[in-house]
C-alpha positions, 0 to 999 in steps of 0.5 A: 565361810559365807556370812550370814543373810541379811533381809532387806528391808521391805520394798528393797531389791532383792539382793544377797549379802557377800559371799565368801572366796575360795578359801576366804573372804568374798569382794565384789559388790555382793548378790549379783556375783553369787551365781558367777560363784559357781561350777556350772551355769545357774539352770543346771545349779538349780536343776541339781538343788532340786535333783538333791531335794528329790533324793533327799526326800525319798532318803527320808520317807524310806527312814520313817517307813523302815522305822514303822516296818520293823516297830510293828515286826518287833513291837507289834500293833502296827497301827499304834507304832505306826502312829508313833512313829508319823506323830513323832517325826512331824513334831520334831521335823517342826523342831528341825526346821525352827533349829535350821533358822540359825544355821541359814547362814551357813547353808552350804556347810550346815546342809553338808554336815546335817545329810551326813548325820542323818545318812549315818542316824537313818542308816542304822536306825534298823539295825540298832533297834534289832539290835537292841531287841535282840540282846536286851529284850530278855533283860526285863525292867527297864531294857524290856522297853528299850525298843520302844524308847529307841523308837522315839529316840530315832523318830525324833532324830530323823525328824529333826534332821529332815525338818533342818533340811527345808530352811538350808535347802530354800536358802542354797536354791536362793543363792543358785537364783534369785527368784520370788519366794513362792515360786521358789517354795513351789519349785522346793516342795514339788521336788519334795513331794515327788521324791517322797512318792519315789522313795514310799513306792521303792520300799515296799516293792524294791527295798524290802522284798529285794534287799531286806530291812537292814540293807535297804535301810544302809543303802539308803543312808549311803545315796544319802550320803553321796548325794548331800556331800555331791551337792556340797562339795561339787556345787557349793564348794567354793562357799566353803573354806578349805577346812571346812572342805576336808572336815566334810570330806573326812565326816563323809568318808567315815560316814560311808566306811561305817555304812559299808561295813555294816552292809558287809556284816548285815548277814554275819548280823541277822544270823547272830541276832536271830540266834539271840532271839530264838536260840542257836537252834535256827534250822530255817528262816526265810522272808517270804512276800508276807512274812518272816517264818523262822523253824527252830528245833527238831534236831537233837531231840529239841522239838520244832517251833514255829515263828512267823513275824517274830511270834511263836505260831507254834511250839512243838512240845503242846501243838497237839492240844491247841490244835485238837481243841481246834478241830475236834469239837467243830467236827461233831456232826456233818463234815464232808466238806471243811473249810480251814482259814489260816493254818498253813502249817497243816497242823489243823487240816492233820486233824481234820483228815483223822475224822472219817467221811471228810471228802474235801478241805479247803485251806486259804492261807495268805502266805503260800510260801509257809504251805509249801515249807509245811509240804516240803521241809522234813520236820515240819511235814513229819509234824503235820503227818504229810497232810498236804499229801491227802488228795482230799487237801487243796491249798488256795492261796490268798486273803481269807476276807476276799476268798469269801466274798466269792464263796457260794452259801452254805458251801461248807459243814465245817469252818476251823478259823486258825488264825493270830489273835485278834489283837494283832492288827493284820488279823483284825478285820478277820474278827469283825462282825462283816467276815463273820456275816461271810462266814455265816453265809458260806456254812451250811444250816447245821454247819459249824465254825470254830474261832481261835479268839486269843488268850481267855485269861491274859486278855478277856475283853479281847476275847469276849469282843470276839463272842460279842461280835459272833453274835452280832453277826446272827450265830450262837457261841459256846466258849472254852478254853485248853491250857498248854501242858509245858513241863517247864513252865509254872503254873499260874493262878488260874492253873493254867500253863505259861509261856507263849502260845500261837499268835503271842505278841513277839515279847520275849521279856521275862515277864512274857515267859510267864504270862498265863498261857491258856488258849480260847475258842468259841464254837458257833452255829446258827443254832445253839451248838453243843460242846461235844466230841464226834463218837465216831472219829479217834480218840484224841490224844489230849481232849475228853468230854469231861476235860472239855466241859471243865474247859467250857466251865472255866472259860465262862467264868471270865465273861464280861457281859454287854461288849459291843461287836468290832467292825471294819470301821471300828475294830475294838480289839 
């Protein structure tokens, strides 16, 4: 093995302490031997520190981008796992690097054995935490975290280990050639840097749309691997003893044998993971460019549900009054020309086609994939009544804050906004007080806009902040509420149902199932609106004038007065 570094006083030469023999201890007269040491010539050794540290670097960026992906997928609130996240892998990349001091002796054998812990932690970092999300979320107590916990836990990890890289990777570009240390710290982080670029492009536009979260993040592990062991083995191999050699060889091996067989078992995996999480009865799940969309049910007399992301967008059983609570109250008055921001699956725009004398919906859904599934797949499109169908419906793809930047004033009677609670962090600029001040200027005079606004009872001040920020934007609200009808569910204090409801967090613990489950809406216009039913339109199947007003009743019970609105740059949700 190579000694230790010793400094040299201040004013000395630089030189390097003796270094090791093939197999043993090292002769000669030290430093000015050291690049003689090598395999191939000193320009090409430092060519392929730094082609090493470039790698490395986009290994480790795609580890912390894979951990803040999926955190937010699982946990929700990408913001705040995303900070986790960043903060917690900095700090502990400060721990790495503090750690790595005492092993710069020992660069070469340490950096081997370091990138082969952290190909094999960063590697299956994604699958463990799918894992443990899917087979213990439903534990409740202390499991009901265990994500949360293995996030920290990896971020930690990772963090350390790509930290304890810069110290032995400044140490082995020494022993290539000796050279002023700041040059050899720029010459370091440049390649650093550069490889971070590679590595945080290549996951959202390669990795992830192509490979997936749990192969993209096992592929990463293995070039990780190969290429630290390379580098070792390949350059530095003669700073090691023949055992030591072995070790690294037999560590590596392993290391890829198991990444490999995780990469041939990642389907067999997500299969029975998404079984674990959303029952055997996955009929569809597909990754589209925007989300995960998962369709359970409706075989064998099990009504169909609708994931998206991992949150229930959609039960089966009770659609039908989230939905006519929707679009029914905001029909009542002109309607020729509808507007539907969201609602993809076509179960808003079914209602809207029931009323008489509507000549035009307009659906601006981000996700063109989910639309096509309502259209096409049988289940679904039987359950929005073939809605995409109607000549009348036309679908424009797209981001609803863009859309309506370009939309003409007063381009529409009626706005049904279906979109996830505010309290999803996607979602929050399109319930901030300058999408509402759009919204406001492509409705008529006397047009209305209906708000999906989150959970009136399980999260108030989200809701009120919601009515808040409507107001700010120069519209008058009138709030109400309609409690999900699941059978199986108990009733809660405040008599409404439990369970999930669209837009719910993708918590799946049992306290989640029986958090209270009632949806809130607000209707707005430029005037006061009334909360009324359309008296020409059908009769809806679950809403009366007397269960709406009791539904109005219970809603302003709630109110918390004097919130202030949420904007783009302070979103309050």
């Amino acid at each position: 093995m190579i000694e230790p570094h010793v400094p040299a006083p201040p004013g000395s030469p630089p030189s390097w302490g003796g270094s090791c023999g093939s197999g043993g201890t090292g002769g000669g007269s030290g430093g000015p031997e050291a690049p003689a040491r090598l395999p191939v010539r000193p320009a090409v050794g430092r060519f392929l520190v730094l082609a090493g540290v470039f790698v490395c670097a986009a290994c480790g960026l795609v580890y912390e981008l894979e951990l803040v992906a999926l955190a937010s997928y699982l946990i929700g609130d990408s913001v705040t796992q995303a900070s986790v996240v960043l903060s917690v892998m900095v700090f502990a990349m400060g721990i790495g690097s503090l750690a790595a001091k005492r092993l710069r002796g020992l660069a070469a054998a340490g950096f081997g054995a370091l990138e082969a812990v952290l190909a094999l932690v960063g590697g299956s970092s994604a699958m463990v935490l799918y894992a443990v999300f899917a087979w213990t979320g439903g534990w409740g107590g202390l499991w009901a975290d265990g994500p949360r916990v293995l996030l920290v836990a990896f971020s930690l990890a990772i963090g350390v280990l790509i930290g304890a890289e810069v110290p032995l990777l400044m140490e082995l570009i020494q022993r290539v050639r000796r050279q002023d240390p700041g040059g050899a710290v720029a010459d370091l982080f440049a390649a650093d840097y550069v490889g971070a670029l590679v590595g945080g492009l290549a996951f959202p536009f390669v990795l992830l749309p192509f490979l997936g979260q749990l192969t993209g993040a096992l592929l990463t592990g293995t070039v990780n691997a190969v290429v630290g062991a390379a580098l070792v083995l390949g350059l530095f191999r003669r700073d090691l003893t023949r055992r030591a050699r072995w070790l690294l060889l037999t560590a590596n091996a392993v290391v890829l044998a198991l990444l490999a067989t995780a990469t041939v078992l990642a389907d067999d995996f997500e299969r029975a993971a998404r079984q674990a999480v959303y029952g055997q009865d996955v009929r569809v799940a597909v990754r589209t460019d925007v989300q995960e969309v998962v369709l359970t049910g409706d075989t064998d007399g099990r009504p169909l549900d609708l994931f998206l992301d991992g949150r229930l967008r959609v039960r089966g059983s009770d659609e039908r009054r989230y939905h006519e609570a929707l679009v029914h109250p905001a029909m009542n008055g002109p309607h020729a020309r509808v507007l539907v921001l969201g609602g993809g699956d076509g179960l808003a725009v079914r209602e809207v086609l029931r009323h008489p004398g509507v000549r035009r919906v307009d659906v601006v859904e981000l996700d063109p994939r989910l639309a096509r599934l309502a259209r096409q797949d049988p289940g679904l499109s039987a359950l929005n009544e073939h809605a995409y169908g109607d000549a009348r419906v036309h679908v424009a793809p797209g981001d609803a804050f863009h859309r309506l930047r370009s939309t003409p004033s007063a381009a529409y009677d009626v706005v049904i906004s279906d979109l996830p609670d505010p309290s999803v962090t996607a979602s929050t600029k399109l319930y901030s007080q300058e999408f509402y001040g759009l919204l406001r200027r492509v409705l008529a005079p006397d047009g209305r806009l209906v708000v999906h606004a989150g959970p009136v009872f399980a999260a108030p001040r989200a809701f009120w902040t919601v009515d808040a920020t409507l107001r700010a934007a120069g519209l008058r609200t009138v709030a109400y509420r309609v409690a999900a009808d699941d059978p199986g569910a108990a009733a809660s204090d405040d008599g409404s149902a439990s369970g999930p409801g669209p837009g719910s967090a993708p918590d799946r613990t049992t306290a989640a199932l029986r958090a209270p489950r009632a949806w809130g809406f607000l209707l707005a216009a430029r005037t006061a609106p009334a909360l009324r039913l359309d008296p020409a339109a059908p009769r809806a199947r679950t809403l009366t004038p007397d269960s709406l007003a009791r539904d109005a009743r219970d809603a302003a019970r709630t109110r918390i007065p004097g919130l202030p609105p949420s904007t783009l740059v302070h979103p309050r949700y």
